[in-house]
Structures are given as structure tokens and as C-alpha cells.
PADODO-970056 format. One line per field, with one value per residue (C-alpha): z, x negated, y; residue in one letter. Coordinates in steps of 0.1 Angstrom, whole numbers, plus 5000, padded with zeros to 4 digits. Example, Ala and Ser with C-alpha at 12.3 -4.5 7.8 and 13.67 -1.06 7.14 Angstrom:
<sites>
z = [5078, 5071];
x = [4877, 4863];
y = [4955, 4989];
residu = [A, S];
</sites>
This chain:
<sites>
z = [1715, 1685, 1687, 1666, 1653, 1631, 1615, 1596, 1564, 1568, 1529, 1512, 1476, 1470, 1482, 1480, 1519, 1547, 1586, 1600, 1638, 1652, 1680, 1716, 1728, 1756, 1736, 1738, 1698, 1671, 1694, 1677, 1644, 1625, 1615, 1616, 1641, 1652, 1685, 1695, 1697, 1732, 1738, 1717, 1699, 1663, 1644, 1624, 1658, 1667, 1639, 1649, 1681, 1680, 1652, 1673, 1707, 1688, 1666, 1674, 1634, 1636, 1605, 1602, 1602, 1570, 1551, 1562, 1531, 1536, 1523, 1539, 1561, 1576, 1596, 1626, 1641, 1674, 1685, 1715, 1738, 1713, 1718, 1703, 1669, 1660, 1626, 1623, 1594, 1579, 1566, 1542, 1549, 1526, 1541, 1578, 1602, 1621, 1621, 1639, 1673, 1703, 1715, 1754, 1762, 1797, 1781, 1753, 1779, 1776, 1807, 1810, 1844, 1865, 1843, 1816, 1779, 1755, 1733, 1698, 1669, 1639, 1603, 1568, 1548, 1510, 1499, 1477, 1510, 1538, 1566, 1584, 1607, 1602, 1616, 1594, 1596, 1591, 1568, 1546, 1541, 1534, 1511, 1494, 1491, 1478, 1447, 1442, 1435, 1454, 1491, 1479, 1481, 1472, 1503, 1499, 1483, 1510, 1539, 1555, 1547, 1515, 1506, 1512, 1483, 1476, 1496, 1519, 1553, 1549, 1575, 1584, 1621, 1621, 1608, 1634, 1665, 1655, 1646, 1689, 1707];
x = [5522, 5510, 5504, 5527, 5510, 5520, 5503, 5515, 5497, 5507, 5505, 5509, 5513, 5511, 5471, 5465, 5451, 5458, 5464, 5433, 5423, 5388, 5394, 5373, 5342, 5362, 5388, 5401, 5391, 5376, 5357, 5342, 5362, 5385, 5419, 5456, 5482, 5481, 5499, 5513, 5551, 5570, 5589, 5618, 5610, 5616, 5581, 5597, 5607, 5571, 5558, 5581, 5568, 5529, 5530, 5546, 5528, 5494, 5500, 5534, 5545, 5579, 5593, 5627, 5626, 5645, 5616, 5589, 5579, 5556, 5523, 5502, 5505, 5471, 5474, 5445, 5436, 5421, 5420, 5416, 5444, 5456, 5438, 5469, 5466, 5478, 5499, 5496, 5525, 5508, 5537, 5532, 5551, 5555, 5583, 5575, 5581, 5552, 5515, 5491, 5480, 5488, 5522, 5524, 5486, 5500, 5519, 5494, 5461, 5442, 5423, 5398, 5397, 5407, 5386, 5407, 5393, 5398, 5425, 5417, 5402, 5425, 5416, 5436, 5413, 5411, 5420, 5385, 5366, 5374, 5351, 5329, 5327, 5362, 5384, 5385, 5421, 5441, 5418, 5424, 5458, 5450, 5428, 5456, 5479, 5458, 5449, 5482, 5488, 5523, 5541, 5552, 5523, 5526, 5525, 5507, 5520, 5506, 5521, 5554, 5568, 5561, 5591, 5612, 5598, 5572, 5577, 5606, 5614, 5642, 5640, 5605, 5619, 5627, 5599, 5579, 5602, 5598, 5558, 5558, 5575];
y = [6576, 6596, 6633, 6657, 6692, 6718, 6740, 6775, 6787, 6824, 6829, 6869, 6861, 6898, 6900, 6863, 6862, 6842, 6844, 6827, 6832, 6818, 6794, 6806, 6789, 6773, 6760, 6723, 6714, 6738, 6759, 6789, 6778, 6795, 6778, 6779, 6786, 6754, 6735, 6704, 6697, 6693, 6661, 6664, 6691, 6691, 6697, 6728, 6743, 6737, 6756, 6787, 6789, 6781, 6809, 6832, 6821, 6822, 6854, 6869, 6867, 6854, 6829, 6810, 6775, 6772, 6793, 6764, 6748, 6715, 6719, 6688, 6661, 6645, 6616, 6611, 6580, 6602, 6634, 6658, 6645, 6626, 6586, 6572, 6597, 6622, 6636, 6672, 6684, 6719, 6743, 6774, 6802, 6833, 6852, 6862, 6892, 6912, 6913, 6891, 6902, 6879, 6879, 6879, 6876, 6861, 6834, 6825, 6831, 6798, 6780, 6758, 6746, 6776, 6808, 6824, 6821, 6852, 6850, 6840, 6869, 6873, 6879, 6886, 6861, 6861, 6827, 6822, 6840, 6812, 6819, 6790, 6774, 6763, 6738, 6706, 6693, 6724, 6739, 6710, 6715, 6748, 6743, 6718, 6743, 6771, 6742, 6741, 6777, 6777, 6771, 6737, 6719, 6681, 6660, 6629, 6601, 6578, 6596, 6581, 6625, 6619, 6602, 6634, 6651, 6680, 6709, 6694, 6696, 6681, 6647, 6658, 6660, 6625, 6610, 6633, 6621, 6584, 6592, 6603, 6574];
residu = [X, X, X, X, X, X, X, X, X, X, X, X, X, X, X, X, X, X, X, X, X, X, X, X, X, X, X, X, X, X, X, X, X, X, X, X, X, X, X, X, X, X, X, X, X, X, X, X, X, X, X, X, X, X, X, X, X, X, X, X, X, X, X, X, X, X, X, X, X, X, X, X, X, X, X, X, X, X, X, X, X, X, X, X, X, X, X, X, X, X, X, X, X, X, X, X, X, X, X, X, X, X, X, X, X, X, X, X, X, X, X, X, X, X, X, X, X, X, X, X, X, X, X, X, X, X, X, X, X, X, X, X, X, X, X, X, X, X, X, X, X, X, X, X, X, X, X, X, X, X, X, X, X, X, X, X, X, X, X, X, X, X, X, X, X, X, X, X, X, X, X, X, X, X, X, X, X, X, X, X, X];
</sites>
């Protein structure tokens, strides 16, 4: 069964900076990295709902499904917990409410084994200051969208997505459910 991911570009047109948050030491991939709210969907669970809640359960910034705009799809042939593959869907968001701090520190607390790891460090980043060491598969798409100059990224011709269009969510959920079993 492939892995589904989504990943939120947290995108202020205003200052031209992005959410980043560097990943702990102990975490299960990108340790020590910086990336994107990232997280992997629940059975069932549509990958724009996804999206929504890793944002909120990694940062506590809260966006509408609706405002999601596709800005990259990267397709894996293995990942952490993911032997099958994986397709992580990155979405650019420009309309949001809150600021980045964790949500519920109990609910988002990460474990490896039975010892807590610290939650993750947040940062407002300058898109043309992109800290390293940073995650290689989110950043990508970031890096994507900040070419394009705008939240509707083209999604790759190539990609099984990319027949709904730049920018569109639109079916993405299907795709996504067929992608996972």
C-alpha cells in the first residue's frame, strides 16, 4: 500500500516568508532538518483533510480545505514506514489563521520508544534564506512553488494529479485514496 503525505507551504505574500519548523533529533525521518508541516493521512482520510490537520497538529495555524492550492506532487518509491512508497501531495496556503507554536504539546508530543522528543523549533523563513540542513522531499515542492512566483504551482505533467490541472484539488482525494489501497 503506498503512503499518502501532505505537506503545507505556509506562504505570507506580504513578507515573502514561509512556516518552516526543524524536525528533532529523535524524529522518525529528517532529523535535525527543517521542513514543512508534514504527516501522513489516516485510512480514509481525504489528503486535503490531512493537510488541515498535520498543520494544525504540528503548528496550531488553522486553514480551510477549500483555500489548499496544489503546489507539488513527488512520488517515492520508499520511505520511512512507507516500503510500498509513498506520494506526498505539497499544498500552498496563503490565507491561514494563528501563529505557529505547537497546538496541544500532549497531543502533538513525539516518542521514540517510551522517552518523549521535544517538539519541533519554528521559524518565519525568507523564501531566498532557506535554512539547511533541510528535508529533501518537501523542500522540493517548496522550492517549486517559490519558482513559480504564485500558490498555484504547476504539478507535474508526469504525475497521475496532474491531469486535474495546475493548482487544483479538485479529485486530488481520489487519486490519493486509490494511490493507498
Amino acid at each position: 500500500m503506498t503512503l499518502i503525505v501532505a505537506a503545507v507551504i505556509v506562504h505570507d505574500n506580504a513578507t515573502n516568508r514561509v512556516v518552516l519548523l526543524q524536525r528533532s533529533q529523535n524524529a522518525k525521518f529528517a532529523q535535525g532538518m527543517w521542513d514543512l508541516p508534514a504527516g501522513k493521512s489516516e485510512p480514509g482520510e481525504p489528503v486535503t483533510e490531512t493537510a488541515v490537520r498535520e498543520l494544525y497538529e504540528e503548528t496550531s495555524l488553522t486553514v480551510k480545505p477549500e483555500s489548499l492550492k496544489v503546489a507539488h506532487i513527488v512520488h517515492g518509491a520508499w520511505g520511512v514506514e512507507a516500503p510500498n512508497g509513498f506520494l506526498t501531495v505539497v499544498f500552498a496556503a496563503h490565507e491561514w489563521t494563528g501563529e505557529p507554536e505547537t497546538a496541544n504539546p500532549a497531543s502533538t508530543r513525539r516518542f521514540v520508544g517510551s522517552i518523549p522528543t521535544p517538539s519541533p523549533r519554528y521559524s518565519w523563513t525568507h523564501r531566498t534564506q532557506l535554512p539547511t540542513p533541510s528535508a529533501a522531499v518537501s523542500i522540493a515542492g517548496l522550492r517549486c512553488h517559490l519558482m513559480d512566483g504564485n500558490s498555484e504551482a504547476r504539478v507535474p505533467t508526469n504525475q497521475r494529479a496532474g491531469r486535474f490541472g495546475p493548482g487544483s484539488a479538485r479529485g486530488l482525494d481520489a487519486v490519493a485514496r486509490s494511490a493507498s489501497g
